[in-house]
Biotite code that builds the C-alpha atoms (Angstrom):
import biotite.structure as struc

atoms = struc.array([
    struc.Atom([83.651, 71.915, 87.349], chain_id="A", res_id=1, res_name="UNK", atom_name="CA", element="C"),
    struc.Atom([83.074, 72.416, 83.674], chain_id="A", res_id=2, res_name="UNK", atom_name="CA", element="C"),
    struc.Atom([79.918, 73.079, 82.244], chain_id="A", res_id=3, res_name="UNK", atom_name="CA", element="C"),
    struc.Atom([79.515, 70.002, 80.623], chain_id="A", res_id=4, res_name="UNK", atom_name="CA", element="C"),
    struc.Atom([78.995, 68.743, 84.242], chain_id="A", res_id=5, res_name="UNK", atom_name="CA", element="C"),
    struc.Atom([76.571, 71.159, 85.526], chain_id="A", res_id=6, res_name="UNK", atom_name="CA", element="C"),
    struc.Atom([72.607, 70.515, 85.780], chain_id="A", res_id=7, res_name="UNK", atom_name="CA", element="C"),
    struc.Atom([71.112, 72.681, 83.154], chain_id="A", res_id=8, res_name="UNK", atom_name="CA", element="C"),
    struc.Atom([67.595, 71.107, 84.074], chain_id="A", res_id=9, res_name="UNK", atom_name="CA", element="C"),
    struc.Atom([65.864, 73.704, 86.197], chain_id="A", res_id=10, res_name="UNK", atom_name="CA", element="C"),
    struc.Atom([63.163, 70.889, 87.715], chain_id="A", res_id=11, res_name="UNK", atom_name="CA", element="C"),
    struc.Atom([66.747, 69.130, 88.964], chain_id="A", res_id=12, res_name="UNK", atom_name="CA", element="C"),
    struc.Atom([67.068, 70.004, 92.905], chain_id="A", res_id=13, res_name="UNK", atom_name="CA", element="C"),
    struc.Atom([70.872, 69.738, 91.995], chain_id="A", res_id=14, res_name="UNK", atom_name="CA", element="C"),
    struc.Atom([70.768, 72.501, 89.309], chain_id="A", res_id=15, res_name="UNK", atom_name="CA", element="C"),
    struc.Atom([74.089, 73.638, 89.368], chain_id="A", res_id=16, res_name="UNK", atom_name="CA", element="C"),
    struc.Atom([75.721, 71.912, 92.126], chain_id="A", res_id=17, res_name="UNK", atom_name="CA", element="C"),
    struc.Atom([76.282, 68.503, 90.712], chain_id="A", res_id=18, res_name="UNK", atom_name="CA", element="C"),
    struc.Atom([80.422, 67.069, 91.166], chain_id="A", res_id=19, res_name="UNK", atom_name="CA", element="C"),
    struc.Atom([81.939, 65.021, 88.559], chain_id="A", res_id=20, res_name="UNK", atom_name="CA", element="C"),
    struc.Atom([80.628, 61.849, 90.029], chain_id="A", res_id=21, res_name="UNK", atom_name="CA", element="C"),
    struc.Atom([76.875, 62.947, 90.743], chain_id="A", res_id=22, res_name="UNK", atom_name="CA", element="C"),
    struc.Atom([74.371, 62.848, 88.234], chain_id="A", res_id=23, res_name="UNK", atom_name="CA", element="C"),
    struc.Atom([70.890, 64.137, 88.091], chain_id="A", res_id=24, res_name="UNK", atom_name="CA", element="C"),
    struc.Atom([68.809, 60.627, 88.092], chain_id="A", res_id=25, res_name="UNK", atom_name="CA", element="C"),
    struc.Atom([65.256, 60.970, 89.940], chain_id="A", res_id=26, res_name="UNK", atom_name="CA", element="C"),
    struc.Atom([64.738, 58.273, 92.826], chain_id="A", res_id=27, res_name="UNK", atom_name="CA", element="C"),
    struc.Atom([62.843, 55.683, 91.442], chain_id="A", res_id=28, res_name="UNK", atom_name="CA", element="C"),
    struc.Atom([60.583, 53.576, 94.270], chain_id="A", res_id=29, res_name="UNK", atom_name="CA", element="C"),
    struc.Atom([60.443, 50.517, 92.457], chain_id="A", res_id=30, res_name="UNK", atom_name="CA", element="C"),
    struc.Atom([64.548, 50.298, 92.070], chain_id="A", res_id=31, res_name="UNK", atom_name="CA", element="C"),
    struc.Atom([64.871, 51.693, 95.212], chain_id="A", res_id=32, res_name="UNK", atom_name="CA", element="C"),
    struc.Atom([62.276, 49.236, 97.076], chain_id="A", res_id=33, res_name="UNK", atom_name="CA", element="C"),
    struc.Atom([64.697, 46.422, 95.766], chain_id="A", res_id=34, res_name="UNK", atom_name="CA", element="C"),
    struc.Atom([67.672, 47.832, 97.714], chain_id="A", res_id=35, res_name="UNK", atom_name="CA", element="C"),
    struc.Atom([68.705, 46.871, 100.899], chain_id="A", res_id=36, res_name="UNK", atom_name="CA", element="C"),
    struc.Atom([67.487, 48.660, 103.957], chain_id="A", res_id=37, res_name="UNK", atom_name="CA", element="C"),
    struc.Atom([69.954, 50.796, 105.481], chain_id="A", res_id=38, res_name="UNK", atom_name="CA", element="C"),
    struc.Atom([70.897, 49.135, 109.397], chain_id="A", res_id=39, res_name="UNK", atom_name="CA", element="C"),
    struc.Atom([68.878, 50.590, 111.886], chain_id="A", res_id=40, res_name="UNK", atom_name="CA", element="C"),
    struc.Atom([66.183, 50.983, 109.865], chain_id="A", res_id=41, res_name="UNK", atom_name="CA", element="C"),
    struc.Atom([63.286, 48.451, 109.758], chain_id="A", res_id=42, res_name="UNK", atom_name="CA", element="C"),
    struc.Atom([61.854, 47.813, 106.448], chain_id="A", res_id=43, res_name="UNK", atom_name="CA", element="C"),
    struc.Atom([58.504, 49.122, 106.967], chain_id="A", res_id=44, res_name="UNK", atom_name="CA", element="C"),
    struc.Atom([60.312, 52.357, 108.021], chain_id="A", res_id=45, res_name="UNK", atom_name="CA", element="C"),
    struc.Atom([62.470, 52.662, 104.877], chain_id="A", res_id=46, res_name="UNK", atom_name="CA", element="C"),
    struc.Atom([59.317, 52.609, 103.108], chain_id="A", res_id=47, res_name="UNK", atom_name="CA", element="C"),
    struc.Atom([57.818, 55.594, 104.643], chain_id="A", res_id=48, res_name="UNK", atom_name="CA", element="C"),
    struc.Atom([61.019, 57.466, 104.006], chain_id="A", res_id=49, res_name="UNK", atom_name="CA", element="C"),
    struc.Atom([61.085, 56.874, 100.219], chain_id="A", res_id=50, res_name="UNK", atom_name="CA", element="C"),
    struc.Atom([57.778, 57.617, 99.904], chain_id="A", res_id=51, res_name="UNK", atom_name="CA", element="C"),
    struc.Atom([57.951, 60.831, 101.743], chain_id="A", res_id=52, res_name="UNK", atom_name="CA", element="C"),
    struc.Atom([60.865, 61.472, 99.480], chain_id="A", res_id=53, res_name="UNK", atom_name="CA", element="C"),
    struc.Atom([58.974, 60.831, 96.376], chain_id="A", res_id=54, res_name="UNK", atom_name="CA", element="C"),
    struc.Atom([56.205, 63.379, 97.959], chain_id="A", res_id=55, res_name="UNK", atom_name="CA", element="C"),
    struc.Atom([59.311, 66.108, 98.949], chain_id="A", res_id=56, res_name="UNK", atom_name="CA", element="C"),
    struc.Atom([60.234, 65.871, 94.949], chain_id="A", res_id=57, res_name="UNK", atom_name="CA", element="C"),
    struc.Atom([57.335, 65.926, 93.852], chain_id="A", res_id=58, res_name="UNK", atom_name="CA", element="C"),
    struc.Atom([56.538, 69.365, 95.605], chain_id="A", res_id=59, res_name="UNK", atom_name="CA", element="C"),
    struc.Atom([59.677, 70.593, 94.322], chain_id="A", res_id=60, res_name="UNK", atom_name="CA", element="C"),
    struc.Atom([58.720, 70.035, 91.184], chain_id="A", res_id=61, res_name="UNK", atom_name="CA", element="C"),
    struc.Atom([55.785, 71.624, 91.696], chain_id="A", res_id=62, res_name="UNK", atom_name="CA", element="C"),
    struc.Atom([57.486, 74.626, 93.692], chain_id="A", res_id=63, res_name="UNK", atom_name="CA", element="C"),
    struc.Atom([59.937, 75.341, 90.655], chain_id="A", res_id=64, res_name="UNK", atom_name="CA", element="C"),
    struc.Atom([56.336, 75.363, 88.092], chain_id="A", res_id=65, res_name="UNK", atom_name="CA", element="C"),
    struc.Atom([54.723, 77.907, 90.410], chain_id="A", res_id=66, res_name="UNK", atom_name="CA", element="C"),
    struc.Atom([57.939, 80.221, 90.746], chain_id="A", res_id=67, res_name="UNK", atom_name="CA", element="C"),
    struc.Atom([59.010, 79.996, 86.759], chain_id="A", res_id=68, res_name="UNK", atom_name="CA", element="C"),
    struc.Atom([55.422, 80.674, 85.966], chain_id="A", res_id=69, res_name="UNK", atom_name="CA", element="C"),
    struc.Atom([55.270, 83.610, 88.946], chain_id="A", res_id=70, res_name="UNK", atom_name="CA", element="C"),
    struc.Atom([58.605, 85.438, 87.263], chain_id="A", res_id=71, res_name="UNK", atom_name="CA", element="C"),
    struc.Atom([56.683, 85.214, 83.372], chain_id="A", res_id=72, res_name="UNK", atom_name="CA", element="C"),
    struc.Atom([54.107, 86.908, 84.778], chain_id="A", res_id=73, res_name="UNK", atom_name="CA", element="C"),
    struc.Atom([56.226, 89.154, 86.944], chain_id="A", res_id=74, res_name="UNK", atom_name="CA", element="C"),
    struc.Atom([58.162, 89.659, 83.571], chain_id="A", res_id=75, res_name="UNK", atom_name="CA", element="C"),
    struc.Atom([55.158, 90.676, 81.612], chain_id="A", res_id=76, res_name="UNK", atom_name="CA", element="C"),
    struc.Atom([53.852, 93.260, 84.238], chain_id="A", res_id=77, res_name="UNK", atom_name="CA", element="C"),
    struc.Atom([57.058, 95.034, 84.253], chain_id="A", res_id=78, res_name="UNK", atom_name="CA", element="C"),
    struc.Atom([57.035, 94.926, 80.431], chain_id="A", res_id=79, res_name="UNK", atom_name="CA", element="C"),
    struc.Atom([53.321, 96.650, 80.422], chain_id="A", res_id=80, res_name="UNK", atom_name="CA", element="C"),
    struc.Atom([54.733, 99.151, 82.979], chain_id="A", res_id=81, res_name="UNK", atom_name="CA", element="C"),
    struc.Atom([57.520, 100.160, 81.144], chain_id="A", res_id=82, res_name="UNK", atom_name="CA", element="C"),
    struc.Atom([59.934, 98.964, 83.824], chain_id="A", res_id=83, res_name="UNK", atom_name="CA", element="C"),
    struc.Atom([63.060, 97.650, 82.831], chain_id="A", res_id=84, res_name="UNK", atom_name="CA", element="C"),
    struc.Atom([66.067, 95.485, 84.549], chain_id="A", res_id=85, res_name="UNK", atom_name="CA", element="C"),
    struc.Atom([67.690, 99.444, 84.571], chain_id="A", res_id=86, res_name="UNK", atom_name="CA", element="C"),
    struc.Atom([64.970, 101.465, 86.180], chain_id="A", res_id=87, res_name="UNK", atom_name="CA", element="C"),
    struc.Atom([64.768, 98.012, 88.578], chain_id="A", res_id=88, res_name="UNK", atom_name="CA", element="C"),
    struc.Atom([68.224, 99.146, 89.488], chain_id="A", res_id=89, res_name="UNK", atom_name="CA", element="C"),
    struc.Atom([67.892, 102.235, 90.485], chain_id="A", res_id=90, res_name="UNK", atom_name="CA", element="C"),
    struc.Atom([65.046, 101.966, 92.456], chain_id="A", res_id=91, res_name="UNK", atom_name="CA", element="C"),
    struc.Atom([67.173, 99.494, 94.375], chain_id="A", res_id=92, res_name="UNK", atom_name="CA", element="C"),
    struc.Atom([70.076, 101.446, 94.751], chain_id="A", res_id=93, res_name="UNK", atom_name="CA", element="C"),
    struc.Atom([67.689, 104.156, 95.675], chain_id="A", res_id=94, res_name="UNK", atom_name="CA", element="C"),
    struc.Atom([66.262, 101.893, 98.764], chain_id="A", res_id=95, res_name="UNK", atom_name="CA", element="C"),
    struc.Atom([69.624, 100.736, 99.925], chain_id="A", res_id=96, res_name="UNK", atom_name="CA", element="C"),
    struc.Atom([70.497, 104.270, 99.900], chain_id="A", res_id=97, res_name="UNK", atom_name="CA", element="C"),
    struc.Atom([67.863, 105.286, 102.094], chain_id="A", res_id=98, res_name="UNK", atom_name="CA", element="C"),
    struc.Atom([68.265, 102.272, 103.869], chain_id="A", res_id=99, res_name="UNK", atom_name="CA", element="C"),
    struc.Atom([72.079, 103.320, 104.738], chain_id="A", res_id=100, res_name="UNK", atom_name="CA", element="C"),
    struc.Atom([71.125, 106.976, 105.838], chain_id="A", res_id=101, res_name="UNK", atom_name="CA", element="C"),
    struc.Atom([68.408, 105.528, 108.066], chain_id="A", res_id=102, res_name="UNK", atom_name="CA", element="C"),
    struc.Atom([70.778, 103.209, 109.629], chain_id="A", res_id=103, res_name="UNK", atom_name="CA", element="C"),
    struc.Atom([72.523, 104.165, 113.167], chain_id="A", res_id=104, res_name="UNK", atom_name="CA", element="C"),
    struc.Atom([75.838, 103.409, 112.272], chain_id="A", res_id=105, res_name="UNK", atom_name="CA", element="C"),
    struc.Atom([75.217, 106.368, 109.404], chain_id="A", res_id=106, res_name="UNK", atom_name="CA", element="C"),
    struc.Atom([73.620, 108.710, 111.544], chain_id="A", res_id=107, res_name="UNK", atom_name="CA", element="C"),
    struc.Atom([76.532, 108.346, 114.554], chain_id="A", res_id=108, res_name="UNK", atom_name="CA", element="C"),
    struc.Atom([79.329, 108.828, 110.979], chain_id="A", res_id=109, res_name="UNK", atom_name="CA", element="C"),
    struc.Atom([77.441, 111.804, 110.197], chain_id="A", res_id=110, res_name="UNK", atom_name="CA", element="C"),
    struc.Atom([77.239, 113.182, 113.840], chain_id="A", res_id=111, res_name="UNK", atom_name="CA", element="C"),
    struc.Atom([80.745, 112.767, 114.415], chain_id="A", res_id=112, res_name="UNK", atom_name="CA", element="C"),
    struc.Atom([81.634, 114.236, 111.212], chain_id="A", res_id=113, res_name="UNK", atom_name="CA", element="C"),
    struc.Atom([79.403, 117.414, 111.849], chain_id="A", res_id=114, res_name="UNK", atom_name="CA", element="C"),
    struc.Atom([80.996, 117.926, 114.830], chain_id="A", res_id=115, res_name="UNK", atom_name="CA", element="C"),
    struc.Atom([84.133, 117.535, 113.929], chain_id="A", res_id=116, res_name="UNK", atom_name="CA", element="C"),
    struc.Atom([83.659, 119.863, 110.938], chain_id="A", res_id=117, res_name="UNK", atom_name="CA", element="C"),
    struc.Atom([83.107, 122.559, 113.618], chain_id="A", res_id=118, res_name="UNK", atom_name="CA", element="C"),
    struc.Atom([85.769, 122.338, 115.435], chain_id="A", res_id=119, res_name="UNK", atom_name="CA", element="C"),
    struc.Atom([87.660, 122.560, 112.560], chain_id="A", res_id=120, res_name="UNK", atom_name="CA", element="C"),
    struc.Atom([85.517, 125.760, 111.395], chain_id="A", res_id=121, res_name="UNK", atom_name="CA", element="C"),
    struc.Atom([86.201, 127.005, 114.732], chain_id="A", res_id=122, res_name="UNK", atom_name="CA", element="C"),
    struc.Atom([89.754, 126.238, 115.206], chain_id="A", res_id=123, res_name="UNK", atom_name="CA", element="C"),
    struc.Atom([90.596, 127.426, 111.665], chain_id="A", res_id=124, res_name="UNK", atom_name="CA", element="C"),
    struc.Atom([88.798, 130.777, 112.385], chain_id="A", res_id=125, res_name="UNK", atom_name="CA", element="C"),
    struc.Atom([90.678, 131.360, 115.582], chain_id="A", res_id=126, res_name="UNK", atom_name="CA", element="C"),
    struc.Atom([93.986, 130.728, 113.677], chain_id="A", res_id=127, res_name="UNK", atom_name="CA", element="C"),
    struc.Atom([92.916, 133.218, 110.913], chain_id="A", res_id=128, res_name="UNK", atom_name="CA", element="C"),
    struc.Atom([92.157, 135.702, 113.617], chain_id="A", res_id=129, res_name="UNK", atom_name="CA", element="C"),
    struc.Atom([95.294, 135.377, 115.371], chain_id="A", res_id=130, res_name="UNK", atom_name="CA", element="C"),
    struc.Atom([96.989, 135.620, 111.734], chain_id="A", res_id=131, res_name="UNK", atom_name="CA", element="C"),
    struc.Atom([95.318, 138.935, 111.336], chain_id="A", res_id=132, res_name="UNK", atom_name="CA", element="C"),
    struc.Atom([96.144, 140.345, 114.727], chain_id="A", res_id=133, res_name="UNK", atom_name="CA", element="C"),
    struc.Atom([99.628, 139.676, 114.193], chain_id="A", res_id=134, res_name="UNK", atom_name="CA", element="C"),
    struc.Atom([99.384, 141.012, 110.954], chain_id="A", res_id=135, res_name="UNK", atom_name="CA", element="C"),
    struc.Atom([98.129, 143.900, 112.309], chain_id="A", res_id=136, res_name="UNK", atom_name="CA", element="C"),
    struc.Atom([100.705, 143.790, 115.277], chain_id="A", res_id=137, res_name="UNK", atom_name="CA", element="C"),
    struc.Atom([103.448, 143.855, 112.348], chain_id="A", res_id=138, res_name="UNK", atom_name="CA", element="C"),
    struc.Atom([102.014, 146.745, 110.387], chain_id="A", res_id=139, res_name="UNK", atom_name="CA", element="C"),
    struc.Atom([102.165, 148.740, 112.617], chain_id="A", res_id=140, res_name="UNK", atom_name="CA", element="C"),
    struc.Atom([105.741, 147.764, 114.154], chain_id="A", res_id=141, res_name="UNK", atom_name="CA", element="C"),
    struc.Atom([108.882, 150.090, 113.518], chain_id="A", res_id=142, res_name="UNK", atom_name="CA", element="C"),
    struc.Atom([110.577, 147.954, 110.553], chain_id="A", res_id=143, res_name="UNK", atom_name="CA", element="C"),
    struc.Atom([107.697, 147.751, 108.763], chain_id="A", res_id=144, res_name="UNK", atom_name="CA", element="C"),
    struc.Atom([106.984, 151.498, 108.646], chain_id="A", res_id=145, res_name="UNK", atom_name="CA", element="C"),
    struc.Atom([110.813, 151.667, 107.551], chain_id="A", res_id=146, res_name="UNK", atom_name="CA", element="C"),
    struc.Atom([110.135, 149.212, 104.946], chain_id="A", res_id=147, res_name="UNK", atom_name="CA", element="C"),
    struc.Atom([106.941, 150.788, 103.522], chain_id="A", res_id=148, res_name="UNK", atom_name="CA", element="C"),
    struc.Atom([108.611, 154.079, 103.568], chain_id="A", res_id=149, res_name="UNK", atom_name="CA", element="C"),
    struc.Atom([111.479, 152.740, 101.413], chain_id="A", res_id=150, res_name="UNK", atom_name="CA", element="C"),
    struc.Atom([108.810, 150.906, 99.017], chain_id="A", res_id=151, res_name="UNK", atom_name="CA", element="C"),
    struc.Atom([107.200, 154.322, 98.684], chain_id="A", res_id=152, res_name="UNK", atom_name="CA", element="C"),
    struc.Atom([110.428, 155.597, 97.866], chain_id="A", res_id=153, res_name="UNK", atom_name="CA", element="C"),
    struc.Atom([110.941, 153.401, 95.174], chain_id="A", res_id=154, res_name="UNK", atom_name="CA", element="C"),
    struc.Atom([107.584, 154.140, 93.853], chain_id="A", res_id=155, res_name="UNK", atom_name="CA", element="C"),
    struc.Atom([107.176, 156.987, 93.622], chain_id="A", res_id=156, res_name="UNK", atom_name="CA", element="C"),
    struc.Atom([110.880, 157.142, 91.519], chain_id="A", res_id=157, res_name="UNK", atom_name="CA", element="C"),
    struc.Atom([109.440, 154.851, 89.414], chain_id="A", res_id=158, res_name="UNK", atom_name="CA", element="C"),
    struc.Atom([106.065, 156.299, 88.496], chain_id="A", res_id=159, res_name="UNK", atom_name="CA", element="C"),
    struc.Atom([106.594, 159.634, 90.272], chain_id="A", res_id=160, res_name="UNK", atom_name="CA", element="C"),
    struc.Atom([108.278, 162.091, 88.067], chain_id="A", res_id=161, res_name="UNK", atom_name="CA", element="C"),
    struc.Atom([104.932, 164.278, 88.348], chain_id="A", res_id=162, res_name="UNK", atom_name="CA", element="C"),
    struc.Atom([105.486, 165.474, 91.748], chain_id="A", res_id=163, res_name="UNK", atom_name="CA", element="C"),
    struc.Atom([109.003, 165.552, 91.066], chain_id="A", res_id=164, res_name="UNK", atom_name="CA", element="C"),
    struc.Atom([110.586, 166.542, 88.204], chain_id="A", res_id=165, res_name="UNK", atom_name="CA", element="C"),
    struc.Atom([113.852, 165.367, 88.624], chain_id="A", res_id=166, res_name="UNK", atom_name="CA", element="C"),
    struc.Atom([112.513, 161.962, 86.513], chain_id="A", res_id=167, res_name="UNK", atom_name="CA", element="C"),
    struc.Atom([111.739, 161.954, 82.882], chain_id="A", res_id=168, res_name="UNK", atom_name="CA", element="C"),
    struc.Atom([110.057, 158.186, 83.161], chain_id="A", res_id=169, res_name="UNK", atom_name="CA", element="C"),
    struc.Atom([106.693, 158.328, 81.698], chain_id="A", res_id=170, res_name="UNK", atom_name="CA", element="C"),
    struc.Atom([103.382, 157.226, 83.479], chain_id="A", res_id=171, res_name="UNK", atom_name="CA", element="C"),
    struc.Atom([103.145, 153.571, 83.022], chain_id="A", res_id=172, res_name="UNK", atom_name="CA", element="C"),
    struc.Atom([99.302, 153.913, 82.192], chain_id="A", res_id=173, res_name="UNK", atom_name="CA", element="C"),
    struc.Atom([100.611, 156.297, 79.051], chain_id="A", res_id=174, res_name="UNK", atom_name="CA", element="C"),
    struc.Atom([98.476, 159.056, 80.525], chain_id="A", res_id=175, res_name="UNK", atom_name="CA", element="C"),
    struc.Atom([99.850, 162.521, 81.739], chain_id="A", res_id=176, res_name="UNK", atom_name="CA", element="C"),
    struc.Atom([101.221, 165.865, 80.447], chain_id="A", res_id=177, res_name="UNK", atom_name="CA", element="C"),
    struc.Atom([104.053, 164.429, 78.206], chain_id="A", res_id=178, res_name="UNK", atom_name="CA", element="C"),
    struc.Atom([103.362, 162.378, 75.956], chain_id="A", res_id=179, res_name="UNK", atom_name="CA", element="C"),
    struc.Atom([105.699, 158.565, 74.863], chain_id="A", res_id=180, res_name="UNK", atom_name="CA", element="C"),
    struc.Atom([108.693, 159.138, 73.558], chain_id="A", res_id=181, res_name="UNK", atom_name="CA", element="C"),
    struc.Atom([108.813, 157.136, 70.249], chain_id="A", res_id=182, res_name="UNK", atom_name="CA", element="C"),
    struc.Atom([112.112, 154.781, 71.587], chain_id="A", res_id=183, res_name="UNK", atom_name="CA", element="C"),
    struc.Atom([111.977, 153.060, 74.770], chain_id="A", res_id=184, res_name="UNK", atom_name="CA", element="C"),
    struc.Atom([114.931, 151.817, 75.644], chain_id="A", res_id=185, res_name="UNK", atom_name="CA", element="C"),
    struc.Atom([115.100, 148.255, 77.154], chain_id="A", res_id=186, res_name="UNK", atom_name="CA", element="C"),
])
């Protein structure tokens, strides 16, 4: 449907909906009077119906007067207040958010999701416990005590030379008795 097509007129009860073939023409009694009754109805009857239509449109009319004259006035009060189509926003995001968190279906989310949270809290602090224990457990095991006593080995060759002698390395914090020798070699 292109918008040549649509209803523009906001009095038209077919604003926006009209096909191709449909037009926006209002009933009028006097043409329709002169058409034929439609079978099964009796003439008298037909009459009643197109004048309660001509009432129905009539209050439409009406209707749409009422409610364009309702949002001007709505329009202007939110003007005096300050209140724009933004702040209008936000307050109803705002509701819908409370709305949400109100709901059941949020509150039974956020339930499960609590709970579940700690287990996890719980199940992760067990692991980390047994981590540590075994930590612990390996510390103190056979082949690590070899291992740190071959680290402090190393150590103390490489910064040692105070308690031993033997080493002419200098302290790597370029404190001590000696002082830098002017070349290091790489």
């Amino acid at each position: 449907m292109d918008s040549a097509g649509q209803d523009i007129n906001l009095n038209s009860p077919n604003k926006g909906l009209l096909s191709d073939s449909m037009t926006d023409v209002p009933v009028d009694t006097a043409v329709a009077a002169q058409a034929p009754a439609v079978e099964g109805l009796t003439e008298t009857e037909a009459e009643e119906l197109r004048a309660e239509l001509a009432k129905v449109e009539e209050e439409i009319v009406t209707l749409r007067q009422v409610l364009a004259a309702k949002e001007r006035h709505c329009g202007e009060l939110k003007r005096k207040l300050g209140l724009s189509a933004l702040e209008g926003l936000k307050q109803n995001l705002s509701r819908s958010w409370h709305d949400m968190q109100v709901s059941n279906a949020y509150k039974k989310t956020q339930e499960t999701l609590s709970q579940a949270g700690q287990k996890t809290s719980a199940a992760l602090s067990t692991v980390g416990s047994a981590i540590s224990r075994k930590l612990g457990d390996m510390r103190n095991s056979a082949t690590f005590k070899s291992f740190e006593d071959r680290v402090g080995t190393i150590k103390s060759k490489v910064v040692g030379g105070r308690e031993n002698d033997s080493d002419n390395l200098p302290s790597p914090t370029g404190s001590g008795d000696r002082p830098l020798p002017d070349h290091i070699p790489f």
